[in-house]
N, C-alpha and C positions, 0 to 999 in steps of 0.2 A: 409410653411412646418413645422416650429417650431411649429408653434401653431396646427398644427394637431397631434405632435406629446404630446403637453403638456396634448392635449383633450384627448390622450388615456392615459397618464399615468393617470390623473384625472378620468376618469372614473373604471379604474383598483384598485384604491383605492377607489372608491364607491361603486363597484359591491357587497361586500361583504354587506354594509350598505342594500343595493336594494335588495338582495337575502333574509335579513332577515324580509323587509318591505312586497315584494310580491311574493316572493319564483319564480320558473321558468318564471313567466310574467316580473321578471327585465330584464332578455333576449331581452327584446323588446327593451328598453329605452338604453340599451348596445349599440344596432345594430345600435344603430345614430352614433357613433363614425367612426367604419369604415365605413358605408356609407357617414359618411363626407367627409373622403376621397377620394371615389370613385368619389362625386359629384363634390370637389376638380379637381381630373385628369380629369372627363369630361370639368369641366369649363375651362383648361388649354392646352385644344385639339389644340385650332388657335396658342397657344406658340409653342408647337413642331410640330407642324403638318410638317411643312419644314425645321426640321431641326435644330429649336432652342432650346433653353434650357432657364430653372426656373432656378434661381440661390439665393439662400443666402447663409450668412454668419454672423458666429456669436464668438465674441473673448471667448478663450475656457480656455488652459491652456499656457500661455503667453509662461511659462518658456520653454517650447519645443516647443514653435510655432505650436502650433496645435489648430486651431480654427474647430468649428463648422460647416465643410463646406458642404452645401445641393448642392442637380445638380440634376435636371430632364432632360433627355433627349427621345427619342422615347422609348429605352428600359426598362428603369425605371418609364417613362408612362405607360408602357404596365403592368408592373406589380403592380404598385400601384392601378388600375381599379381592378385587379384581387386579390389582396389583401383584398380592400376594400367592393369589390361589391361580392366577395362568402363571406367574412368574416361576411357580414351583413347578409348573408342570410344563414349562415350554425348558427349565433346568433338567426334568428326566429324560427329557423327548432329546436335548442335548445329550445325552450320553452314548444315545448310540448312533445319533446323527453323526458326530465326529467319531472318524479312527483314529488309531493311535496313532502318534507320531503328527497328528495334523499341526500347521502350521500354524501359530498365535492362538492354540488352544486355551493355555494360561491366563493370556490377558481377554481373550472375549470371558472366559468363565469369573474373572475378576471385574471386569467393566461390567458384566451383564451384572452381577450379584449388586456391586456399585449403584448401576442405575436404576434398581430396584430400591434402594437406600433413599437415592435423591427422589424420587418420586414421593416417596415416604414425606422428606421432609417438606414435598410442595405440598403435597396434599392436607398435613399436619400441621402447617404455619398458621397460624392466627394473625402475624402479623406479615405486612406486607411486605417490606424487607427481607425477610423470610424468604416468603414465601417464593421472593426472587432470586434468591440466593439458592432454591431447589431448582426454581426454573432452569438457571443458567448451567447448573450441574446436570441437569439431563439434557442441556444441550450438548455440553462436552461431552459426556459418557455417548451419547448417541455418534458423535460424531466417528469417534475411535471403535464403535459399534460397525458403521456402514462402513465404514474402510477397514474395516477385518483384512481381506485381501490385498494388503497393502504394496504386491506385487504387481496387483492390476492397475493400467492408468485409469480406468472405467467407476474402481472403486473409491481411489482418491478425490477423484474429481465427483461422484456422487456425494462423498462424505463431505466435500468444500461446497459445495451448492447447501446441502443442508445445513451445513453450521450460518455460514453464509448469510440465507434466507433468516434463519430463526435467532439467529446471533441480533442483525440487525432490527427483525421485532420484537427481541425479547430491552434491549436499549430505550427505544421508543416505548416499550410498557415502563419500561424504570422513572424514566419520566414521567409517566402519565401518573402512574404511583405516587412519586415525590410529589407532585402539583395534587393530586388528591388527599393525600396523608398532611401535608401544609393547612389545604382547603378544611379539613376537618377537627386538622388539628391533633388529630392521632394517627396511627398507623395500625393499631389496631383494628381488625377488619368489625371483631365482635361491638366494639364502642363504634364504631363508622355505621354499621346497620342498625344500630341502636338510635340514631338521634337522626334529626331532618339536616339533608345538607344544603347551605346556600345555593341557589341555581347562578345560571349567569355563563358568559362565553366561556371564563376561565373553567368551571363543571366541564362544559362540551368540550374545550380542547384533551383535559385529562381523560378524559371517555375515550374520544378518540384515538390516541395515543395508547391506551390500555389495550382498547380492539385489535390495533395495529400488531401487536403482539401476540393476540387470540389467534387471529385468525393467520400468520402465520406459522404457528407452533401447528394447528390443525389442517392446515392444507388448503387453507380457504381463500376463492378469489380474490386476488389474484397474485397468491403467494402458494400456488397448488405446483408445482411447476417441479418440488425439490423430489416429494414421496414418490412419485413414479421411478423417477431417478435411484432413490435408494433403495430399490429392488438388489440393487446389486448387491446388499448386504448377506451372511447366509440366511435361510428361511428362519430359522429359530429367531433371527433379533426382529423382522418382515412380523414374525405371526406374536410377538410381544410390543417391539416400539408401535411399530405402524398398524397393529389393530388392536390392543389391550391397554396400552400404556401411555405413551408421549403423545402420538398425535389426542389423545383425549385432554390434555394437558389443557390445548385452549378451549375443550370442551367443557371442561369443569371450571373454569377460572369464568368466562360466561356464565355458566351457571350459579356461581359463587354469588358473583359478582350482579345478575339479573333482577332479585329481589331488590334492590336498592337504586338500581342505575336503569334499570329497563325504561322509567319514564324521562329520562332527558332526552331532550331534542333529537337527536341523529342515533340511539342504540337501534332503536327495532326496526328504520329500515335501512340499516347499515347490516345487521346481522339476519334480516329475511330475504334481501337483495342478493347481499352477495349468496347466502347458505342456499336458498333455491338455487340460483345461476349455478352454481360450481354442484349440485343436485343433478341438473340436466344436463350439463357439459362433463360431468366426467362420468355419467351412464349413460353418454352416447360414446363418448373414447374406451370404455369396459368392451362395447359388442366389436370392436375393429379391431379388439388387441389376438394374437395367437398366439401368445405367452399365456399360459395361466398365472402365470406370479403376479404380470402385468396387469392382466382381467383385471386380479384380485385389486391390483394397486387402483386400478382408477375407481372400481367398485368401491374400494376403502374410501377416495374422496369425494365420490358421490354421496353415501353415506355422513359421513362428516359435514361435508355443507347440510344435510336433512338435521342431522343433529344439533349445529349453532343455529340453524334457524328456528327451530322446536325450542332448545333450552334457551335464549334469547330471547324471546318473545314477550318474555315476562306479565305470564296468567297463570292461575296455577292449574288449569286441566293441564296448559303445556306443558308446567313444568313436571308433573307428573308424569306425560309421555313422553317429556325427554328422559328424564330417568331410567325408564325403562326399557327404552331403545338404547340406553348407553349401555345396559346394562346385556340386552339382547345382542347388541352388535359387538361386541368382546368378547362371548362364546362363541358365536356362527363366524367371525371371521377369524381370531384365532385360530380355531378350528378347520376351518378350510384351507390358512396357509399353512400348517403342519401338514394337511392333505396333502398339498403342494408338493412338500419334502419331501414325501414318503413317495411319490411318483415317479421325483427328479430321482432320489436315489434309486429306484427298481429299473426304470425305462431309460435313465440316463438322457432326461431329455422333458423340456415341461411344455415344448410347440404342439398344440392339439393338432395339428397336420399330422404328425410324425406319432401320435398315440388310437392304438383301435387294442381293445377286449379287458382294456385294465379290470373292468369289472365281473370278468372268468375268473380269475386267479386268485383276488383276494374280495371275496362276498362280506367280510367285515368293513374293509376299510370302503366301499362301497355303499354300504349302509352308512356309515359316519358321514362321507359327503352327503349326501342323500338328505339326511338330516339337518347339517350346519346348512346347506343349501337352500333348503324348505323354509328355513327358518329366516335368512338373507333376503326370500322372497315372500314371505310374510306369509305362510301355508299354514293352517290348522292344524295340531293342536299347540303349532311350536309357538317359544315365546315370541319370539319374532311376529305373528299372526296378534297378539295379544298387543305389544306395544305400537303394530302397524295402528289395530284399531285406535288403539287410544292419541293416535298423533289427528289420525283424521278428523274422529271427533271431536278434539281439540280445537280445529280451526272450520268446523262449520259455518261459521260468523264469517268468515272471512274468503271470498268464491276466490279470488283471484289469488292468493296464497295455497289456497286448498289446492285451485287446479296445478298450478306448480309440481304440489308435495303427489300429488295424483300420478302425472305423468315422468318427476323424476320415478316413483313406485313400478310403474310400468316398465321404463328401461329398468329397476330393479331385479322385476322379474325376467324381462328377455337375458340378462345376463347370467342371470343363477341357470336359467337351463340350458344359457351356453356353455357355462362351465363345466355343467354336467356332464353334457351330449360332450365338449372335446374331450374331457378327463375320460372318459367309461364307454362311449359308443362303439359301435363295431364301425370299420369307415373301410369299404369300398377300397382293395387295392394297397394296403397298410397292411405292413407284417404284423402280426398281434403281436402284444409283447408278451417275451417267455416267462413263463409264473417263477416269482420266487420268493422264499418266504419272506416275512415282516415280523422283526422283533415285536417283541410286547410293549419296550420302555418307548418303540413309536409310536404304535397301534393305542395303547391306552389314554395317553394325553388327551389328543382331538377325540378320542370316547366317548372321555369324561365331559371334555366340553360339550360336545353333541349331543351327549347324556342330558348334562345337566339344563339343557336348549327346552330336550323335548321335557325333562320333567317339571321346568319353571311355568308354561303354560298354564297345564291342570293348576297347578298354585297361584292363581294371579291373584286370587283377593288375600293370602297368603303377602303374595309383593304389596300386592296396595295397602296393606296394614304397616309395612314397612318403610314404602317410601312415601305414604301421606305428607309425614311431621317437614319433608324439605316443602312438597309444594304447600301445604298451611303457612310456611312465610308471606306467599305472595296472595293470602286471601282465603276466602272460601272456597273449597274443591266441589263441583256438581259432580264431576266423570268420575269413574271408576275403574279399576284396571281387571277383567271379567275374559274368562275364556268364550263366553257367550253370553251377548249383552243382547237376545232379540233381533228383529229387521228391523236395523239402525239405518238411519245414511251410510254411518261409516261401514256396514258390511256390506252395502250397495257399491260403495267404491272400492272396496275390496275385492268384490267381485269384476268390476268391471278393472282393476288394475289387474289381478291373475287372468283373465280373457284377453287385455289387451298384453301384455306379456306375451303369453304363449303364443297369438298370432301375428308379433312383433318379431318371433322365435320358428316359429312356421316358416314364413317369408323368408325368413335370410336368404335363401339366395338369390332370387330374385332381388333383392332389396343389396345385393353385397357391391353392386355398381353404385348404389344411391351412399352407402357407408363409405366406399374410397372417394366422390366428391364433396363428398360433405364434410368438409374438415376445415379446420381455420387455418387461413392462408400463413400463421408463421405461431407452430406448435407454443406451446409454455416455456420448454427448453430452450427453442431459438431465444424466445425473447428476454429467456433471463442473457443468454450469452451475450445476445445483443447489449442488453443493459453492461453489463458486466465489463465486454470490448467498448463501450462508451466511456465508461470512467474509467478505465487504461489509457485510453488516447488523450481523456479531457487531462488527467494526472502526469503521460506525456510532457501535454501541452504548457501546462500550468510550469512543471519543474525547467520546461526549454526556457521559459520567458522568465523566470523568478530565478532559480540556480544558474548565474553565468557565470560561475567561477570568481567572481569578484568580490574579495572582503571588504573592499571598501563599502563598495555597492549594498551589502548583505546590513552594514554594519548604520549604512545612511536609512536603510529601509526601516531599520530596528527603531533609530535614534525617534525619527518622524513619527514612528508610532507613538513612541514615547508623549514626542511634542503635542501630535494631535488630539491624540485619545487623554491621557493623564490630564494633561495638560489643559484643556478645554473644560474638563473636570472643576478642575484646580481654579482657572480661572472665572468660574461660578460661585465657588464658594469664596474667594477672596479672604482667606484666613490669614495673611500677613500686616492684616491691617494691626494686629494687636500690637504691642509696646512690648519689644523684646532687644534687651539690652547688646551691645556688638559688641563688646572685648569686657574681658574683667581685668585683664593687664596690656601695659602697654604694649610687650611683647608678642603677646596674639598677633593684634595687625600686623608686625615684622614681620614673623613668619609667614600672615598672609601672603603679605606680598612679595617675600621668597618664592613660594609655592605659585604664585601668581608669572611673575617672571619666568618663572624656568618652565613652566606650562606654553606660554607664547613660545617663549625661546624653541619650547619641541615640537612646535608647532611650522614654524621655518626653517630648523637643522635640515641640512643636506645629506650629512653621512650618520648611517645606521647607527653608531656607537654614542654619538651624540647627541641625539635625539633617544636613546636609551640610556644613559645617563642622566639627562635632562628629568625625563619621567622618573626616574628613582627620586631624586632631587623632591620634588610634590610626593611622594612615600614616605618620603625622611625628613619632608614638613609636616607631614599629619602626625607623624609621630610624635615629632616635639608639640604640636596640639596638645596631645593627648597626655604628655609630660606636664606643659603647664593647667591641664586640666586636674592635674594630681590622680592619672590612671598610668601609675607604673607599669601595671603587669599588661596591657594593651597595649604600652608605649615600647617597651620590650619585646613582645608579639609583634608589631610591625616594625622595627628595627631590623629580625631578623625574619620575618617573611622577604621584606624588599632586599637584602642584601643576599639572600637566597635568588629572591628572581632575577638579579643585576645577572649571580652565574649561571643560571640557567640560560638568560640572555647570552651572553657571551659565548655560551656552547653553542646555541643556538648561528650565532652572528658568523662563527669562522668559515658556515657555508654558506651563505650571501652575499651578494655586489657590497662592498666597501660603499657605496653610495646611493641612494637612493634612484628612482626612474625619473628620467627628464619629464616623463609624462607624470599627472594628466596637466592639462592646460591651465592659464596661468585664473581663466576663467571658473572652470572647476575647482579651483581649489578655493576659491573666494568662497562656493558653494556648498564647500563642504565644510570652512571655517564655520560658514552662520551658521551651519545644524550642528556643530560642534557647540559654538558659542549658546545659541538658543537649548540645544538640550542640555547644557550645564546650568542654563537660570532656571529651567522647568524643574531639576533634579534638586537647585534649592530649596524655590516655591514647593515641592513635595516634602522634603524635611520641614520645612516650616510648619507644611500642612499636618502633617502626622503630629506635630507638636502643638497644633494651634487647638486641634480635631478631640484632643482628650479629655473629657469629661470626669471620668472616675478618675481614681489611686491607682497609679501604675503597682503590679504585681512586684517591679523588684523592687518595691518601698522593702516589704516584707525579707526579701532575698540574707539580708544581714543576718537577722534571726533564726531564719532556717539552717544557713551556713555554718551557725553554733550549735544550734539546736538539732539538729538531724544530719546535717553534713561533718560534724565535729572539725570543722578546722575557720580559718580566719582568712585565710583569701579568700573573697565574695566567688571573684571571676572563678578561679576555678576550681571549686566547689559546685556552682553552679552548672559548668560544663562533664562534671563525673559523678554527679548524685544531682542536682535537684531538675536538670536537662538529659538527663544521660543519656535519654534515646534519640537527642537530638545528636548529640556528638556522634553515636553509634551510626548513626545515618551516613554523618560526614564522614566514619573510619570506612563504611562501605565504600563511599564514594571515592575516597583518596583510592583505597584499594584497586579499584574499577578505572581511574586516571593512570596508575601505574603502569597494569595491565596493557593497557591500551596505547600507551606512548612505546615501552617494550615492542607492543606487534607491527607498530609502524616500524620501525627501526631494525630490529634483529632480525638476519635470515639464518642465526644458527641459537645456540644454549644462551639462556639468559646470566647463566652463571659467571662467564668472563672470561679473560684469557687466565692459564692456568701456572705457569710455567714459574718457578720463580729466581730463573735467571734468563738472562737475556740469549734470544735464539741464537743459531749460528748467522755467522753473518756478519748481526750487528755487530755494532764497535764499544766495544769494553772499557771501563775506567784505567788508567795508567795505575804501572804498580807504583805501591808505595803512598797511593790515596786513596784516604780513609773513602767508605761508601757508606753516607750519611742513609739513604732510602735505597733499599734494593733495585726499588722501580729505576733508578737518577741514570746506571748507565747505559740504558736503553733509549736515552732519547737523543736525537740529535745535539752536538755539542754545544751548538750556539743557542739552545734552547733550553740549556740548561743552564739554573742558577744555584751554585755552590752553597751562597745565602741564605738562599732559600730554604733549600734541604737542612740546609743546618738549624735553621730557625723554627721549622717544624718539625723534625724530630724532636725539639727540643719540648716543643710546648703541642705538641698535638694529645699524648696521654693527660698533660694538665687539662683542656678543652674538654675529652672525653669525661674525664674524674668531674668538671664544670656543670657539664648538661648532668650527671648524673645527682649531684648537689641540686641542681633547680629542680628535677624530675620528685625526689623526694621532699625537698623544704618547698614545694610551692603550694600545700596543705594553707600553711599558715604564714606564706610568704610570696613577692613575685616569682612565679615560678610554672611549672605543671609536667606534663607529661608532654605536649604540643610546644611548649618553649624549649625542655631538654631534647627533642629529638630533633630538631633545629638546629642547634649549638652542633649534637654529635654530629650533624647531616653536614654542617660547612666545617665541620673538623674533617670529613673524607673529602670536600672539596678541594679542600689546600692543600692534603696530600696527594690528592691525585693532580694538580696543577703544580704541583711541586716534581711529582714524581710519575707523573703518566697513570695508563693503563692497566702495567701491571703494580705499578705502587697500589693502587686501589685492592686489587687482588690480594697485596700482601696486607693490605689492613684489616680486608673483610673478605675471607677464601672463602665464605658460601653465599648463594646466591640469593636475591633481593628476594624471590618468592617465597622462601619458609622464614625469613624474617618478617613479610607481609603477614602469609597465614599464622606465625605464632602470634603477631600483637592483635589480631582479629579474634582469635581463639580466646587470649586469654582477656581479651574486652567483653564477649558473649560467655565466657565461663562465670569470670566474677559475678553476672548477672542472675545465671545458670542454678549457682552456688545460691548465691542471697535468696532462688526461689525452693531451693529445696530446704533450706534453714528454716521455712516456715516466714521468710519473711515478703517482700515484693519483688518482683525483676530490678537488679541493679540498686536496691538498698542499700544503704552501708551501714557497717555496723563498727563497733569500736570495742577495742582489746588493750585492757589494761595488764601487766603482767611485771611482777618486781622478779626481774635476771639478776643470778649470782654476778657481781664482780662489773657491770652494769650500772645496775639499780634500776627504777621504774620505768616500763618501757611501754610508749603509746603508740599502738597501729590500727589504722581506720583502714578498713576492707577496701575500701572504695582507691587507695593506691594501685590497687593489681586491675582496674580498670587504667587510669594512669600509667602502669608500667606498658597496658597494650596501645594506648596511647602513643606510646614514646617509641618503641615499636615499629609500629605502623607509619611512621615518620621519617623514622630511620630507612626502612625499607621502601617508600617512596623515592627520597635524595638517592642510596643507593641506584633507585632502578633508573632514572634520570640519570647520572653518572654513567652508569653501564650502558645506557643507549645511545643518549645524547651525545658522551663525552668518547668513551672506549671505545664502541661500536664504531661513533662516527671515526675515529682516528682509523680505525683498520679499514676503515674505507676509504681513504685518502690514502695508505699506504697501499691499498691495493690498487686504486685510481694511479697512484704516482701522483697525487695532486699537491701539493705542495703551499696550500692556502692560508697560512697562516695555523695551523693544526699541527697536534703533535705528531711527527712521524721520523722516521727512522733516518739514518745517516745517507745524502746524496750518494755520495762515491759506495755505497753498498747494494745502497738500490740499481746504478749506472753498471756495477760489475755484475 
């Protein structure tokens, strides 16, 4: 099973290679895939034939116990045949459906083969996880299916309804899943149907939630609304999603799922309710439509409600006659929507108004509707006629269901011979359409299906030998599945469903006044739009009244939650009550109260600078914390994060009011001190809690050991952070990465790279001869804003800084140090020289731009990783290299550095890209403004001339 599934993803990334080689004939070389499949479940007939089951397994992701677990059984036999055996032939009937040169032929031939895969893995999943994880895949693939024409607005917006509708039920089964795989205790479906499961509301709400999903993956009231709509797909994905493949999806997972679940509270009239209702209402919407695609679409959901309500039902004559109707209505309507194709392409036109003689010109493809048709309407000797009887029979016991499935049958059949009569009729005043030929690779497809319609009939106790072993789950079977079972009831009603049919079919038109009243006053479409402009407006509404631009606002909404929610928490459990000591030296408390102080004090500053100053102040008490905690390399880390953000601030600060706003009132700020003050004792009380809360051995007891032992080096911390966490760091390299970017796009409207030049423009005002020029950048900047000291002093010691960070980069193995402290060090070594020396000093330090210094230390953080997995070892391993160099001597290197160099890196090209935006960028805007705000800019009297 794996390997059928590897074959479709492998062909799904060839398709496109094939389509560019041989344009719609790679269709051909496609259709091996799913046929492999189909030849697959033929070969696997003698496995389940009584009952047994295909089984793999394959270890997946350890850490949630969730392996790879495959299961075929009758049901998922049945539909693997049907997957793969129309998939391969709805792939040839594509070949010459599309011409050459057609538009996104590649990727439907690539999506189609795809969601023939994921199908694969729903059907194949044993576990439930799984088996969501195919669901969701044949929602995407379908999506990018219906929107083929991604030119049309018609087909986008059909392809967003259905992602839309099934996205949102497919969510709601994921829950219902997780609340039932909790409930059980496994996720296993085969251990779930194997043991009793507790009843009780928490069962009904997962039921519920799982149906939610069923029923709109299949079209079922009242989530039918999307498949109409996705007509607009071409016919080929119409005559495999929407009648062989996905919409079955919630038809099988019902079924799957019915043995086991059918007896709680709300399944059987949750899925006979709606499956009838959406039976009669969408074979009444079939006779109004004069689209045949359309016909076919509603006809498609009429059926579908007959089917959740049949396989749903959970008895096993029923489940036997859903089987078999799932099995019937895959041939007869695949089959008729390839019909479809083959008309639109000949008459150029699928409105039975506008069709009269089709069935002059080509007497084969005539015969094939003929057939899939007969069979739609449940006619002798087709299968269709065979699994009609056995649904009936099925619910003799039951008058008020039966009459349902009775009169949906009836509009069954008025519809089938309206499709007929518009497809093939001669029609009064209607130019016939001019004959012309029909390839074989169309003509055969819908053949074979119609073939295989009318020869499954004669074989029905043949099927019933087949599909017994699914309905033996749910019990004893009395029915049988018989092409003539005797003067049954059920051939009584069979007869009286083709009578009333055909003079439901008579009438029409007499009756075509009573079809355009009778319609529900706001179609399926309005109301989804409806729904859809509601939560626009409610989303609106929501973001006018919550986003008013206020960060204060934003910042009070967060804190309360804090307060309320945690906090309320927090103060239930009362976990401070325990005896925890307050300073181990006397100097802690000073520091407190340093940190304490200058927090108030930034609490009533007036001017920006000083209230950002102040905050640093409490950054550069926690650090000493953490000094006298005896945490160097933390204490080192926050030494130069805050003295990093002091400059970032200050770049920040030269385009802001010098003082703060006289507003808000003296009242509100009282009000926003206590949610300050309160959420600062909550955020306590929460550290305390996390501390009081621990029962077990914290995991970095261990951490020292590991750091010798598999980390080879002797700094815990970062060791920790580039082997025994590494993919937590890798997260945070994303992230920085992603912050860069992002502050860049706010800021620059030209090259991220800088300015290039590296002497000063015309214009500007040049150094007098005869002095020395400490920084190339020094004489481009305004006089007075230059400091001669300065230049001199970082010239002097900016390569010591650089050689410095590169010292911690390497010794922070088995020292304070790392890759995240070195590129720090390097990042406020370009600080000073570019506040030494401007804009273009920067440029002269670092001529390329901050983006391939990001993407090399990303590269070579995911290589290191890369490397250690193709060594045979884990993602991001380290490993250790001992090696005696001539003139050296013994030289030690742990891999896990070249994650650290990306590290450093990555850091480097952060502070860069911040300088380049913040500082450079901002400055050419102030020289272009003329603004003169405290920012570097060029000489008055140059700008003035």
């Amino acid at each position: 099973m794996l390997v059928l599934l590897i074959l479709h993803l492998v062909a799904a990334l060839a398709a496109p290679l094939l389509v560019r080689w041989w344009g719609p004939r790679a269709c051909y070389p496609l259709a091996l895939a799913p046929a492999a499949a189909f030849g697959w479940a033929v070969a696997r007939t003698p496995a389940v034939a009584h009952g047994g089951a295909v089984v793999e397994t394959y270890p997946w992701i350890r850490q949630l116990d969730l392996d790879i677990a495959l299961r075929v059984t009758t049901l998922s036999w049945l539909m693997t045949l049907l997957i793969g055996g129309v998939g391969a032939l709805v792939l040839v009937y594509s070949a010459h459906y599309f011409s050459e040169g057609s538009t996104g032929l590649a990727r439907f031939a690539a999506v189609l083969v795809a969601f023939a895969g994921a199908m694969l893995v729903l059907v194949f999943a044993d576990d439930l996880l799984l088996l969501y994880v195919g669901w969701e895949l044949t929602t995407i693939f379908s999506y990018l299916l219906i929107g083929q024409s991604t030119e049309r607005r018609s087909s986008r917006w059909a392809a967003a309804q259905a992602l839309t509708v099934t996205t949102l039920g497919g969510l709601a089964m994921l829950v219902g899943f997780i609340m039932l795989g909790e409930h059980a205790g496994t996720y296993r479906w085969s251990e779930i149907s194997a043991q009793p499961l507790p009843g009780g509301g928490y069962l009904v709400g997962a039921v519920l939630l799982i149906l939610a999903g069923a029923l709109s993956k299949s079209a079922v009231l009242p989530f039918s609304s999307w498949l109409p709509v996705a007509m607009a797909a071409p016919t080929p994905v119409s005559a495999y999603l929407h009648a062989a493949a996905m919409v079955k999806a919630g038809v099988y997972l019902v079924g799957l799922l019915a043995p086991v679940l059918a007896t709680v509270g709300p399944w059987r009239p949750v899925v006979q309710v709606a499956g009838v209702a959406t039976m009669l209402l969408g074979g009444w919407a079939a006779l109004r439509q004069t689209d045949l695609k359309l016909l076919l679409a509603y006809g498609t959901v009429s059926q579908l409600g007959l089917l959740v309500a049949v396989t749903g039902s959970g008895t096993p004559d029923a489940a036997l006659a859903g089987t078999a109707m799932l099995l019937a209505h895959a041939l007869f309507k695949a089959a008729l929507f390839l019909v479809v194709g083959i008309i639109d392409h000949a008459a150029g036109t699928r409105d039975l108004r506008e069709l009269s003689g089709l069935r002059h010109w080509s007497r084969p493809l005539f015969v094939v509707a003929v057939l899939a048709a007969a069979s739609m309407a449940g006619v002798p000797p087709l299968v269709g006629f065979v699994a009609k009887e056995a649904v009936f029979d099925a619910f003799t016991d039951h008058p008020v269901l039966l009459a349902g499935l009775v009169a949906g049958t009836v509009l069954t059949v008025a519809y089938s011979a309206r499709f007929l009569w518009g497809a093939f009729a001669d029609r009064a005043g209607v130019e016939p359409v001019p004959p012309k030929s029909i390839a074989a690779s169309l003509l055969v497809p819908p053949a074979v299906l119609a073939g295989a319609g009318l020869l499954a009939g004669p074989a029905a106790s043949v099927l019933d030998d087949l599909l017994r072993p699914y309905a033996d789950l749910l019990g004893g079977v009395d029915a049988h599945l018989a092409l003539w079972a005797g003067p049954t009831p059920a051939l009584g009603l069979s007869v009286v469903a083709l009578l009333g049919g055909g003079l439901l079919f008579a009438v029409r038109g007499p009756l075509a006044p009573v079809l355009a009243r009778l319609r529900s006053p706001v179609g399926g479409n309005q109301g989804y739009e409806w729904v859809v402009g509601r939560f626009d407006r409610l989303a609106i509404d929501v973001t006018g009244a919550t986003q008013r631009g206020s960060l204060p606002q934003y910042l009070g909404v967060i804190l309360l939650t804090l307060v309320l929610v945690p906090g309320a928490a927090m103060l239930s459990a009362t976990p401070w009550w325990s005896r925890i000591p307050l300073w181990d030296s006397l100097l802690q408390p000073v520091v407190v109260l340093v940190i304490t102080v200058a927090a108030v004090l930034a609490v009533g500053a007036r001017r920006r600078l000083t209230a950002m100053l102040l905050v640093g102040m409490t950054g550069y008490g926690t650090a000493m914390l953490f000094v006298l905690h005896g945490a160097p390399d933390l204490a080192l880390t926050q030494f130069l994060v805050e003295t990093s953000t002091i400059a970032v601030f200050v770049l920040v600060l030269r385009r802001l009011p010098e003082r703060f706003s006289a507003r808000p009132l003296r009242r509100s700020r009282w009000v926003r001190r206590a949610i300050g003050a309160t959420a600062g004792v909550v955020a306590a009380g929460l550290a305390l809690t996390a501390v009081g809360a621990r029962r077990a051995p914290g995991i970095s007891a261990a951490f020292p050991d590991l750091a010798v032992a598999h980390g080879y080096g002797r700094n815990v911390v970062n060791v920790t952070l580039v082997d025994i966490r590494a993919w937590d760091t890798m997260g945070e390299l994303a992230v920085l990465v992603v912050a860069a970017t992002g502050v860049a796009s706010l800021i620059f409207e030209r090259s991220r790279t800088g300015p290039r030049p590296r002497r000063p423009e015309p214009g500007q005002r040049v150094s007098r001869r005869g002095r020395a020029v400490w920084l190339r950048g020094g004489p481009t900047l305004h006089e007075e804003r230059r400091s001669i000291v300065l230049e001199v002093v970082i010239r002097l010691i900016f390569h010591t800084v650089v050689l410095f960070s590169l010292f911690l980069l390497f010794s922070g193995h088995n020292a304070p140090g790392g890759g995240f402290t070195g590129g720090l060090v390097a990042g406020l070594a370009l600080v000073v020289r570019y506040l030494a020396g401007g804009r273009y000093e920067l440029t002269e330090a670092v001529p390329i731009g901050a983006g391939p210094i990001l993407g090399a230390g990303l590269a070579m953080a995911v290589g290191s990783g890369v490397v250690a997995l193709l060594l045979g070892g884990s993602v991001l391993e380290s490993a250790k290299v001992d090696r005696a160099l001539p003139l050296i001597g013994d030289a030690h290197l742990v891999t896990s550095i070249f994650f650290d160099i990306g590290v450093y890196l990555v850091v480097i090209g952060l502070m860069l890209d911040i300088l380049r935006s913040l500082g450079a960028e901002v400055d050419r805007h102030i020289e272009a403004t003329g603004a003169a705000t405290g920012g570097l800019a060029v000489d008055k009297g140059d700008r003035t001339s």
